[in-house]
C-alpha positions as CSV (number, residue, x, y, z in Angstrom):
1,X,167.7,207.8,-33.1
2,X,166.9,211.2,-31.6
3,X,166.9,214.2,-34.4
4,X,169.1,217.3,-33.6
5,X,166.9,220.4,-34.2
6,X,170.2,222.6,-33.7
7,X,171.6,220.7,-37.3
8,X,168.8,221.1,-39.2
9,X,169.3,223.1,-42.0
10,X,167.0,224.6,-44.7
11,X,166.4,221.6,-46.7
12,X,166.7,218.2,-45.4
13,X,166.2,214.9,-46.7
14,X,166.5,210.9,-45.8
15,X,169.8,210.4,-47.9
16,X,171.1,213.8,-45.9
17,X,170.3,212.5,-42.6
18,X,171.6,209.1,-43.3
19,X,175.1,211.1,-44.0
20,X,174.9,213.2,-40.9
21,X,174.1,211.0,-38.5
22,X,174.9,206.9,-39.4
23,X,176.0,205.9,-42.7
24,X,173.9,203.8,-44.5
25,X,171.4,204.0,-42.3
26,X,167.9,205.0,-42.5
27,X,166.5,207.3,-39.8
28,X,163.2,206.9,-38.1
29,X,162.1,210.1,-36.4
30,X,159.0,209.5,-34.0
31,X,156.3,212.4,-34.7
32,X,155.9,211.6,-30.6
33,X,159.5,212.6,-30.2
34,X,160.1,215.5,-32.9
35,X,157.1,217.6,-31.1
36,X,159.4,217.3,-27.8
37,X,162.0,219.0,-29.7
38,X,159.6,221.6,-31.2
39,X,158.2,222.2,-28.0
40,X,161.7,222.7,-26.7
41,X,162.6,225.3,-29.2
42,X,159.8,227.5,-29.1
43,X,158.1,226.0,-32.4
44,X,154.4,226.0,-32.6
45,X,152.1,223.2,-34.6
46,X,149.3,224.8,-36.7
47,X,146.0,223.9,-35.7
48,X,145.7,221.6,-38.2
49,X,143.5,218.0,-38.0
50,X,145.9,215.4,-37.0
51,X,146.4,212.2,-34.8
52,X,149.9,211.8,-34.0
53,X,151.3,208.3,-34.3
54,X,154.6,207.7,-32.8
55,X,155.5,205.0,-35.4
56,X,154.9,207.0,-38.3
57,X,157.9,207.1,-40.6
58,X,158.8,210.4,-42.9
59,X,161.0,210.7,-45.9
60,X,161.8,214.6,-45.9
61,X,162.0,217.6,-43.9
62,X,161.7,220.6,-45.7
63,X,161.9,224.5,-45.0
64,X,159.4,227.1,-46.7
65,X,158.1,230.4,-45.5
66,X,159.6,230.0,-42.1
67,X,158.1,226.9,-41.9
68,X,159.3,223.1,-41.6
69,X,157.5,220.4,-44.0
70,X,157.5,216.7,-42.7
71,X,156.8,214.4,-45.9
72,X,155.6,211.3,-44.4
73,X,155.6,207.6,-46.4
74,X,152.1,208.4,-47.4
75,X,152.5,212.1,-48.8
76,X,151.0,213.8,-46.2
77,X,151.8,217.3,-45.7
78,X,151.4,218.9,-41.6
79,X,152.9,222.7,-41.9
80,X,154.3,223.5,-38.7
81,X,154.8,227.4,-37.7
82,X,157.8,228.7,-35.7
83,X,156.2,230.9,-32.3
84,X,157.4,234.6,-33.5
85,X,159.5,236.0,-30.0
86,X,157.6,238.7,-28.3
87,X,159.2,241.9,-27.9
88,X,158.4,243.5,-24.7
89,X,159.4,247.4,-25.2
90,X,161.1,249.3,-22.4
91,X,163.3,245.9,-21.3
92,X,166.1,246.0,-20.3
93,X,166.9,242.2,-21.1
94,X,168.9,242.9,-24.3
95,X,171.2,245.8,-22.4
96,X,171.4,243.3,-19.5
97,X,173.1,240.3,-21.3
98,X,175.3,243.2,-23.1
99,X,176.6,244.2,-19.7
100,X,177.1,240.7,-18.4
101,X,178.5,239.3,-21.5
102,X,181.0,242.7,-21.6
103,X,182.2,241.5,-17.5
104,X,182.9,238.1,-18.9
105,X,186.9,238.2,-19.3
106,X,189.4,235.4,-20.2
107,X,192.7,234.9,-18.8
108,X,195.9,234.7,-21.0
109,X,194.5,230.5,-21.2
110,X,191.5,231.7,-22.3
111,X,189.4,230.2,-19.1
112,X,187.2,232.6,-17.9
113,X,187.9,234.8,-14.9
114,X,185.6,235.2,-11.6
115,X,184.2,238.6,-12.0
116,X,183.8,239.4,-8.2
117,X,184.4,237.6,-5.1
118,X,184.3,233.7,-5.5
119,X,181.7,233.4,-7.8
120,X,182.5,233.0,-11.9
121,X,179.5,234.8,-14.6
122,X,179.8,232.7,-17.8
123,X,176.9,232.9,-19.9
124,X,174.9,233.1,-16.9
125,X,175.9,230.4,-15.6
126,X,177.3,230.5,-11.6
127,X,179.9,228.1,-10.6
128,X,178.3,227.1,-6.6
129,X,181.0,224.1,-5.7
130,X,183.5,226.5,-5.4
131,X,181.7,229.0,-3.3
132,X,180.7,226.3,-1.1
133,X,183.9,224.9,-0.4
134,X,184.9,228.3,0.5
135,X,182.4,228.6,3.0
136,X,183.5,224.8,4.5
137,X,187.0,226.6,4.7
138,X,185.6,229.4,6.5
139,X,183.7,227.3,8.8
140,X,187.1,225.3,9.9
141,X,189.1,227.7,10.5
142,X,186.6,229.5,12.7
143,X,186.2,226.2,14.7
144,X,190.4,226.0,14.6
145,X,190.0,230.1,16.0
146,X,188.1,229.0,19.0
147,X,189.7,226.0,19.5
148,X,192.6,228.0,20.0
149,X,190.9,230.6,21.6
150,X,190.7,228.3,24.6
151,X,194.2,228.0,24.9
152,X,195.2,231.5,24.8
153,X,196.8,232.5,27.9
154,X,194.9,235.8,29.5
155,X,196.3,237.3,32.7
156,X,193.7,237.4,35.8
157,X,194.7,240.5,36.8
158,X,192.1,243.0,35.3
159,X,194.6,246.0,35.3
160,X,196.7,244.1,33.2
161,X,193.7,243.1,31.0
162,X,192.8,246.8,30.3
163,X,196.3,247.4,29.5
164,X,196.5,245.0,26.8
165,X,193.2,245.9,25.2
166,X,194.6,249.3,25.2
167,X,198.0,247.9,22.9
168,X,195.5,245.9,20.6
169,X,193.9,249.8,20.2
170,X,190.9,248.3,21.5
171,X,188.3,249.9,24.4
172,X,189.1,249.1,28.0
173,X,185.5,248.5,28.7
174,X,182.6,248.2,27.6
175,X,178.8,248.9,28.6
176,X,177.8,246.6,31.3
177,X,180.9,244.5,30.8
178,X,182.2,243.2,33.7
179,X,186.2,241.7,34.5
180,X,185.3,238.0,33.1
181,X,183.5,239.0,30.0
182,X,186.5,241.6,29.5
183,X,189.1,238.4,29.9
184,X,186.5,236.1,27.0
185,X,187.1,239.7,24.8
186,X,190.9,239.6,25.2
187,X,191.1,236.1,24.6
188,X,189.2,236.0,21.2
189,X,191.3,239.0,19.7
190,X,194.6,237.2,20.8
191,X,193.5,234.4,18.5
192,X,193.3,236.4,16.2
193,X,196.0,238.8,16.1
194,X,198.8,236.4,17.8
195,X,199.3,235.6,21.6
196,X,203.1,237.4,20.0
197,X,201.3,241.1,20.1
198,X,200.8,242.0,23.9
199,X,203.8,239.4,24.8
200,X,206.9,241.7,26.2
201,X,209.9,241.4,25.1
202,X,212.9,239.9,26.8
203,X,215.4,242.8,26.3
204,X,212.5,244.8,28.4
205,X,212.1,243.0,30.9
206,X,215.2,242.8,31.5
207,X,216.0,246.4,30.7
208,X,213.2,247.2,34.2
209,X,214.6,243.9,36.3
210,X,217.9,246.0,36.0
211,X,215.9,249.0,36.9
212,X,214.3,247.6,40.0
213,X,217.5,246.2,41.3
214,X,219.5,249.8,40.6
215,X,217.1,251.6,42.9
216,X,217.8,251.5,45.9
217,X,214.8,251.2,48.1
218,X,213.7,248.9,50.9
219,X,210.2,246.9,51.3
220,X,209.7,248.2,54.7
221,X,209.5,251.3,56.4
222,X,211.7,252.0,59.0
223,X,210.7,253.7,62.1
224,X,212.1,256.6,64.0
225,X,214.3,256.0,66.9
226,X,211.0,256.7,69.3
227,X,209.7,253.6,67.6
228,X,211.7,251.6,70.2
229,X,210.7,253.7,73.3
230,X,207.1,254.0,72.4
231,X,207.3,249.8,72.1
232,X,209.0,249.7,75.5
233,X,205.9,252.3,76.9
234,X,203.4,249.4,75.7
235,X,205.1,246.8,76.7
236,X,205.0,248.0,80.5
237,X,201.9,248.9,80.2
238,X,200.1,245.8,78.7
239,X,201.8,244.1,81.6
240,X,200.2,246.1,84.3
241,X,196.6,246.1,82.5
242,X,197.3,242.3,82.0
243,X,197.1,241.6,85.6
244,X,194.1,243.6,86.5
245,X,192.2,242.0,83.8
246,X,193.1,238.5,84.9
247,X,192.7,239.6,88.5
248,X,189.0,240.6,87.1
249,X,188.4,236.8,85.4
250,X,189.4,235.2,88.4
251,X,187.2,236.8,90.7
252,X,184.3,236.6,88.4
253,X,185.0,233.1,88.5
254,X,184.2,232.6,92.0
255,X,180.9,234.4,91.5
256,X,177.9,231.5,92.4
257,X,175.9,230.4,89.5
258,X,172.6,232.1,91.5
259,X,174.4,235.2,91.2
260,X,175.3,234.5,87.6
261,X,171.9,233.8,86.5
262,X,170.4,236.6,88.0
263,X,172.4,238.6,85.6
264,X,171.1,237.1,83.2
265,X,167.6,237.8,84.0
266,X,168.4,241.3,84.5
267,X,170.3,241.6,81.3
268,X,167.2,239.9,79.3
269,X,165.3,242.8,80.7
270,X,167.6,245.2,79.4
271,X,167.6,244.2,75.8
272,X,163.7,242.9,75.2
273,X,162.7,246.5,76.7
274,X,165.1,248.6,74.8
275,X,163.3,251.6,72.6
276,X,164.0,254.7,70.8
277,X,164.7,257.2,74.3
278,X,166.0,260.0,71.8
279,X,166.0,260.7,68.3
280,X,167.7,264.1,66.9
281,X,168.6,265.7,63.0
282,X,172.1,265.7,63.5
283,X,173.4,267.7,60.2
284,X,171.6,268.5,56.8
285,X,174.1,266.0,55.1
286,X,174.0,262.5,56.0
287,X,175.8,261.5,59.1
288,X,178.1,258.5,59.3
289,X,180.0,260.9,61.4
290,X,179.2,264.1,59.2
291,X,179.0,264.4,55.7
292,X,179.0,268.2,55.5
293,X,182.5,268.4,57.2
294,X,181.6,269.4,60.7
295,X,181.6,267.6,64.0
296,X,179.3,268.1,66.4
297,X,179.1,267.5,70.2
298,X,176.2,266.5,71.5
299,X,174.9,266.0,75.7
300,X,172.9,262.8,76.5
301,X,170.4,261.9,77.2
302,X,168.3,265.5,76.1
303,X,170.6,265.4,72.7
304,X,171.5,269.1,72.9
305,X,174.2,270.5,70.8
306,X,177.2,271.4,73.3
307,X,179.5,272.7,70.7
308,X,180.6,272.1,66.6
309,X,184.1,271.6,65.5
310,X,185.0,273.4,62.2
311,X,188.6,272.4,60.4
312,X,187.7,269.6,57.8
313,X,186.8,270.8,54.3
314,X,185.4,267.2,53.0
315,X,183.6,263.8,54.6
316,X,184.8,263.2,57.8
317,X,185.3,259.5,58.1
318,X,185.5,259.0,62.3
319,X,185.7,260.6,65.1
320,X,187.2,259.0,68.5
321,X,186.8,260.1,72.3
322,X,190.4,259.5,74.7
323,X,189.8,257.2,77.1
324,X,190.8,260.2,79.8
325,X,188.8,262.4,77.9
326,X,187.3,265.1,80.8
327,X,190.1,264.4,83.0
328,X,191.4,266.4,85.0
329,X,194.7,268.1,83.0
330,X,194.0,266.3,80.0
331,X,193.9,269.0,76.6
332,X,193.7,266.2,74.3
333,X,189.9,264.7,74.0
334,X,188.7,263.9,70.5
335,X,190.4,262.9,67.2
336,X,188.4,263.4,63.8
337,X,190.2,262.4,60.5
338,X,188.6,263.0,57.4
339,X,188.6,261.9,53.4
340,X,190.9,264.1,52.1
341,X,194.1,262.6,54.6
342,X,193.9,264.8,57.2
343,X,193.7,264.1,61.2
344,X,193.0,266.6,63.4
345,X,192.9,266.5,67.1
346,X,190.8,268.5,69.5
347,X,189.3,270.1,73.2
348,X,186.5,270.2,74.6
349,X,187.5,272.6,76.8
350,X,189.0,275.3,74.8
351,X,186.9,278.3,73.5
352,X,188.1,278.0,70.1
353,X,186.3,275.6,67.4
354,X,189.4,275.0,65.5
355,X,191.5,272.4,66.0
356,X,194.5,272.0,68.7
357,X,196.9,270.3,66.2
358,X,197.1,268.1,62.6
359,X,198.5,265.0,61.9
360,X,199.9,265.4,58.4
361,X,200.9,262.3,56.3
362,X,198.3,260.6,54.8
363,X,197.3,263.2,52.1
364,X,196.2,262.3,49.1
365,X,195.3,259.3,50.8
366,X,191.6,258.7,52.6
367,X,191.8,257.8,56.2
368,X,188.9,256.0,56.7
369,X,189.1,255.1,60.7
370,X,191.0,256.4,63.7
371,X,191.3,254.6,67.1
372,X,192.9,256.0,70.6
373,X,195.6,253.1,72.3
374,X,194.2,252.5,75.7
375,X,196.7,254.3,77.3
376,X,195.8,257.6,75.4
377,X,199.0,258.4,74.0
378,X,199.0,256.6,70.8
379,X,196.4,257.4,67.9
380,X,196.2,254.7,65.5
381,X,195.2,255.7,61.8
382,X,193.7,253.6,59.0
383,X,194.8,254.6,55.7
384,X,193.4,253.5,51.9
385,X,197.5,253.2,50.6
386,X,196.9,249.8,52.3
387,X,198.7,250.6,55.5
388,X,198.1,251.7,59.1
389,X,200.3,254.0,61.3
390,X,200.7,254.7,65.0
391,X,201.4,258.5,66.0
392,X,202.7,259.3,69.4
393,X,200.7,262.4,70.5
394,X,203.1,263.5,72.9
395,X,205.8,263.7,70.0
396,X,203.3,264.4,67.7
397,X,205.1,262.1,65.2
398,X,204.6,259.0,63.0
399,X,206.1,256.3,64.8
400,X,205.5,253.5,63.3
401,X,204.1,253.0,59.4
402,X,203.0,248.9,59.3
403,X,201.8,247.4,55.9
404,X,200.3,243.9,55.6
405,X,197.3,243.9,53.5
406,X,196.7,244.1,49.8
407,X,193.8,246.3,50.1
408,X,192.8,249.4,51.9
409,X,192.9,249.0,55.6
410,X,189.5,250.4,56.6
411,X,188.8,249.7,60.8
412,X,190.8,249.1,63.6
413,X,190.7,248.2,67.6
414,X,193.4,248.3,70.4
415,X,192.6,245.5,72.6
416,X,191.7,246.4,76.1
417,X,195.5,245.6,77.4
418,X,197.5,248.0,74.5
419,X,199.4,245.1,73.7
420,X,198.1,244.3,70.2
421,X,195.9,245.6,67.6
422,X,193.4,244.5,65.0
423,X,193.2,245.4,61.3
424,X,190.5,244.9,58.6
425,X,190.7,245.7,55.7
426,X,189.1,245.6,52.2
427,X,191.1,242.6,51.1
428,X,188.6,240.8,53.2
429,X,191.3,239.4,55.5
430,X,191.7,240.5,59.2
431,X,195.2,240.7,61.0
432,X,195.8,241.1,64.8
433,X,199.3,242.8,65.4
434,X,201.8,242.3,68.3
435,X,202.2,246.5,69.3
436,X,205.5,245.3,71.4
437,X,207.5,243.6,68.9
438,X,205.9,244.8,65.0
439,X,204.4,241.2,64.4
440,X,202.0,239.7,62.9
441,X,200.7,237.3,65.6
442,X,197.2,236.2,63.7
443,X,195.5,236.2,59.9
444,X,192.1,236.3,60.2
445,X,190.2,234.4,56.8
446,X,187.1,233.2,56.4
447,X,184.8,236.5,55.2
448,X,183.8,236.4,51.3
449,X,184.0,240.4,51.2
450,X,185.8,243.6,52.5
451,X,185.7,243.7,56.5
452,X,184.5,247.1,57.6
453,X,184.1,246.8,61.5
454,X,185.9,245.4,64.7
455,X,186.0,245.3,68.2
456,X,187.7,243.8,70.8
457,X,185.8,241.9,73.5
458,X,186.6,243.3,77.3
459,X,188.1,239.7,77.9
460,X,191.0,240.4,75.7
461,X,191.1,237.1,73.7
462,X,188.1,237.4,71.8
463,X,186.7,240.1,69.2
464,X,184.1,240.3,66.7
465,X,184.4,241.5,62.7
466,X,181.5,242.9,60.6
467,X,181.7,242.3,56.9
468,X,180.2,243.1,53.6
469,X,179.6,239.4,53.4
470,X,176.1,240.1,56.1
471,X,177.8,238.1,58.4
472,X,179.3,238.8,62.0
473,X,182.7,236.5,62.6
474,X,183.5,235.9,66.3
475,X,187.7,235.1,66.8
476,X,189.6,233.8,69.8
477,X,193.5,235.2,69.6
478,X,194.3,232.1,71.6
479,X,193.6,229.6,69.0
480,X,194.1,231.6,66.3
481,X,190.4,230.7,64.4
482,X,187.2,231.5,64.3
483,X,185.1,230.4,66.4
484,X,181.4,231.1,65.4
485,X,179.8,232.5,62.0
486,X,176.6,234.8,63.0
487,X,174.2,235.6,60.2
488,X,173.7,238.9,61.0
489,X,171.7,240.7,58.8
490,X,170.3,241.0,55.4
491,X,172.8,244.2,54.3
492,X,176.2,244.3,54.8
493,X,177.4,244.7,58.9
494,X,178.8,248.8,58.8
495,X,179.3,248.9,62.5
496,X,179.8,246.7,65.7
497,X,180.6,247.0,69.4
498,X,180.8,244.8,72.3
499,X,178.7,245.9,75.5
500,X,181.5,247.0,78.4
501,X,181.0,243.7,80.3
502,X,180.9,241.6,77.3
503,X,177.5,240.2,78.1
504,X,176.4,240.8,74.2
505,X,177.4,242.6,70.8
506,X,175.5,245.3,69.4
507,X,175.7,245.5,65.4
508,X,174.4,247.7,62.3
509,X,173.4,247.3,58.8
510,X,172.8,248.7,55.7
511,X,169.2,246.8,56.3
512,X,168.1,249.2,58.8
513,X,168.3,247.5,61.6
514,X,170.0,246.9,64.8
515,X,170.4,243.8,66.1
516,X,171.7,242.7,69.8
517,X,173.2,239.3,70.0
518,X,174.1,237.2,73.0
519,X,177.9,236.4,73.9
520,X,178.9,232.4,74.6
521,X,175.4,231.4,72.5
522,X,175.2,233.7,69.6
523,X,171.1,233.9,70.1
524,X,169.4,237.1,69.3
525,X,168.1,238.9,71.8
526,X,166.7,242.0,70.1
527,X,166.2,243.8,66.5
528,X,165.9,247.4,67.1
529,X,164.4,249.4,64.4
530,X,163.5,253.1,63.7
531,X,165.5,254.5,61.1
532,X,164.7,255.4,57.5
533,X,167.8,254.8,55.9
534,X,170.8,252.5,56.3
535,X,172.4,252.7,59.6
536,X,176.4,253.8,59.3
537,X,177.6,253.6,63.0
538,X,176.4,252.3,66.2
539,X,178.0,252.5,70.0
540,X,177.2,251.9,73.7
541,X,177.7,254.0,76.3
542,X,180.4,253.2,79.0
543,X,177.7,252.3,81.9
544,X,175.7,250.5,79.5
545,X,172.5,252.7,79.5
546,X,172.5,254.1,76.0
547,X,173.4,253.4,72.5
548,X,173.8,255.6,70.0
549,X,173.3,255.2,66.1
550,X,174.2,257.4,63.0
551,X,172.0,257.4,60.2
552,X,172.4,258.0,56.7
553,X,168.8,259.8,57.4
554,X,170.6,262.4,59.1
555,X,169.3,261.8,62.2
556,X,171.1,260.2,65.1
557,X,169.1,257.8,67.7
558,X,169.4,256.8,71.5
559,X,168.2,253.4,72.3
560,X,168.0,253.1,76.4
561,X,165.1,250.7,78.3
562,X,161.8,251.5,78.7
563,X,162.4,251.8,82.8
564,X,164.8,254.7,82.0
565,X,164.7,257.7,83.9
């Protein structure tokens, strides 16, 4: 039987033992077993002579001068001396098991209390099952958070995002955080907080369904009674131009193929000899029509300033020439409209460099583009409130105020008839328009990004759209489809035009570059390049000899044949 050093007291012998452990027994200590204790509690052996034999037997223990005396069976005496505890001064054990046996409390059981957090001090003991099964709860219901994270319903709409951050008191962005990321952010407070917190309430959405149906307001605008006579104007004479243009067809038709492919000899020459003819600083801002506000007339081909247009305060966005432009009794030749929402209209013959009239309607509202209707008395106007708007010039008034995409309408083009019109917009979605009746004869889908040029081709049925995407989309009004992708260039496609004859379609980029592409196959024919910096607007001539581009350089370039004189 093992011997309790803890009991021993003073003076103990075999009889005592017997009685404090097993009656009427006799205990047998090892001397093997009892240095175990000793070593245990700090009790040292003197450096006395001694072989240690784990069967030897002993009669007493006795204790004298601190010292415990182990009579064994054959009166041998070993004195064994208890290690004196060193004191270590300036330690701060003693004041340290003070303060921690002073923070050990007992409830009104008298089971001790946790002193902080989830961990209980008694006697220096810490109690880690509960702590960890803590942690195990935290870790499920952070897995049951996301889990239910996933099925948190977030709107798509990313105005509606920022407006619920802004409920939760949270920031409506964050550095280099981007619509998707701001959706995940959303999300993971709502499983939070409660899906409950940004949900409306049904007494307020009913209280602004009510509100919405009180007002009395319409979801179209309704045009002027001039609407009808300016539809009955077009529709006359799209009819007339109609049958010219089909005339035209049929009688190129009947042209022989000799006489066809020399053309196209002739118009090879053209492109593969093309070179800068002219190149001119147009402004000290950078001109995608003029930065600095001013419009400038220019003679070709020696690129001489003729005359500069002051009335815009801001970017103007386009400027236009009337097809009659020069005529004879015509006051009306150019149309300018500008980032602040104004249009103004102007002469080339009069004295004055302010304008002869505005066209007020737009403000705040940028107009981005502004096209003249073949016929020269309409002026069509792109706006960025996601509409476009025809104003009779001889009324001077709005006539007709068309909606139809969900984006800023940035270019237009009338086709060569005046019966319809072509939108693009920064929806990325193209619509042709029926001028005579207000329809929407055609949706044009298939560019990735916002469309910011468009032309009609001279044929009538055909025209070409320039997006962001780098790609040039060729559509036929008849089927209602597009019917070839180019891959233009390696920017996005800022401007486009066809060639008068529709032999080929000249485009810009933010790449530098022009490029000259030919109609029916699509091939490229010729990469012009010259300028510094992106290239904002290009254009051809009516006889074909030139084309013109804008820079963001500031300078403008003509591009004519080598064989030019």
């Amino acid at each position: 039987m093992d011997l309790d050093l803890n009991t021993i007291p003073p003076l103990v012998t075999v009889s005592n033992l017997n009685q404090q452990y097993h009656k009427n027994e006799l205990v047998h200590v090892s001397l093997y077993q009892f240095l175990q204790k000793l070593a245990c509690s700090n009790i040292a052996v003197l450096p006395t002579p001694f072989t240690p034999n784990t069967t030897t037997r002993y009669q007493s223990i006795s204790f004298k001068n601190s010292n415990y005396i182990f009579k064994m069976s054959d009166d041998e005496e070993i004195t064994y001396v208890r290690k004196q505890k060193t004191i270590h001064y300036g330690s701060l054990e003693d004041q340290e098991r003070i303060r921690l046996s002073s923070l050990t409390a007992t409830d009104s059981d008298g089971e001790p209390k946790a002193i902080g957090g989830n961990i209980n001090v008694s006697n220096e003991h810490f109690d880690l099952e509960d702590a960890m099964s803590k942690d195990k709860q935290a870790l499920l219901e952070e897995f049951e958070r996301k889990k239910k994270a996933r099925h948190v319903q977030v709107s798509t709409d990313d105005d509606e995002v920022k407006k619920n951050l802004r409920k939760l008191g949270q920031a409506i962005c964050l550095f280099g955080e981007g619509p998707a990321e701001r959706r995940n952010r959303l999300r993971e407070l709502l499983s939070r907080v409660g899906e409950d917190v940004v949900a409306k309430k049904p007494e307020e959405e009913k209280e602004k369904r009510q509100q919405i149906k009180d007002q009395d307001t319409t979801w179209y605008h309704e045009g002027p009674p001039s609407l009808l006579d300016a539809r009955l104007f077009m529709a006359e004479y799209s009819l007339l131009k109609a049958h010219f243009r089909l005339k035209s067809l049929r009688e190129e038709a009947s042209i022989p193929e000799s006489t066809l492919t020399a053309r196209l000899q002739d118009l090879h020459k053209y492109t593969t000899s093309l070179s800068i003819y002219c190149s001119q600083i147009g402004d000290t801002r950078p001109i995608s029509y003029c930065r600095s506000g001013l419009c400038k007339l220019w003679s070709v081909p020696d690129c001489t300033l003729v005359k500069t247009f002051r009335g815009h305060n801001c970017n103007v966005c386009s400027i236009t020439f009337n097809p009659h432009a020069c005529s004879t009794g015509n006051v009306l030749d150019l149309a300018s409209c500008a980032s602040d929402g104004s249009v103004k209209l102007w002469s080339m013959n009069s004295e004055k460099e302010e304008p002869i009239a505005d066209l007020e309607g737009h403000a705040p509202f940028r107009v981005s583009r502004a096209d003249f209707h073949p016929s020269g008395r309409f002026l069509g106007t792109c706006c960025f409130d996601n509409s476009w708007r025809l104003w009779d010039l001889e009324q001077a008034e709005e006539v007709l105020h068309q909606e139809g995409h969900c984006k800023p309408v940035y270019c237009m083009s009338f086709q060569c008839d005046g019966s319809i019109v072509a939108t693009g917009g920064l929806d990325a979605f193209g619509r042709v328009w029926d001028l005579r009746t207000g329809r929407c004869i055609m949706f044009m889908e298939g560019h990735l990004k916002s469309i910011y040029s468009i032309d009609f081709s001279p044929n009538g049925y055909q025209m070409a759209t320039g997006s962001e995407d780098n790609t040039c989309r060729i559509w036929d009004v008849r089927k209602r489809a597009c019917l070839y992708t180019i891959p233009a260039h390696m920017s996005l496609v800022s401007g486009l035009r066809y060639q008068p004859d529709g032999h080929f379609i000249v485009t810009s980029s933010y790449d530098n570059t022009i490029k000259i592409w030919a109609n029916k196959t699509w091939q490229m024919l010729k990469t012009l390049s010259g300028h510094d910096n992106k290239i904002m607007g290009v254009d051809i001539s009516p006889d074909s000899k030139y084309i013109a581009s804008s820079s963001y350089d500031r300078t403008f370039k003509l591009w004519a044949p080598e064989y030019t004189t």
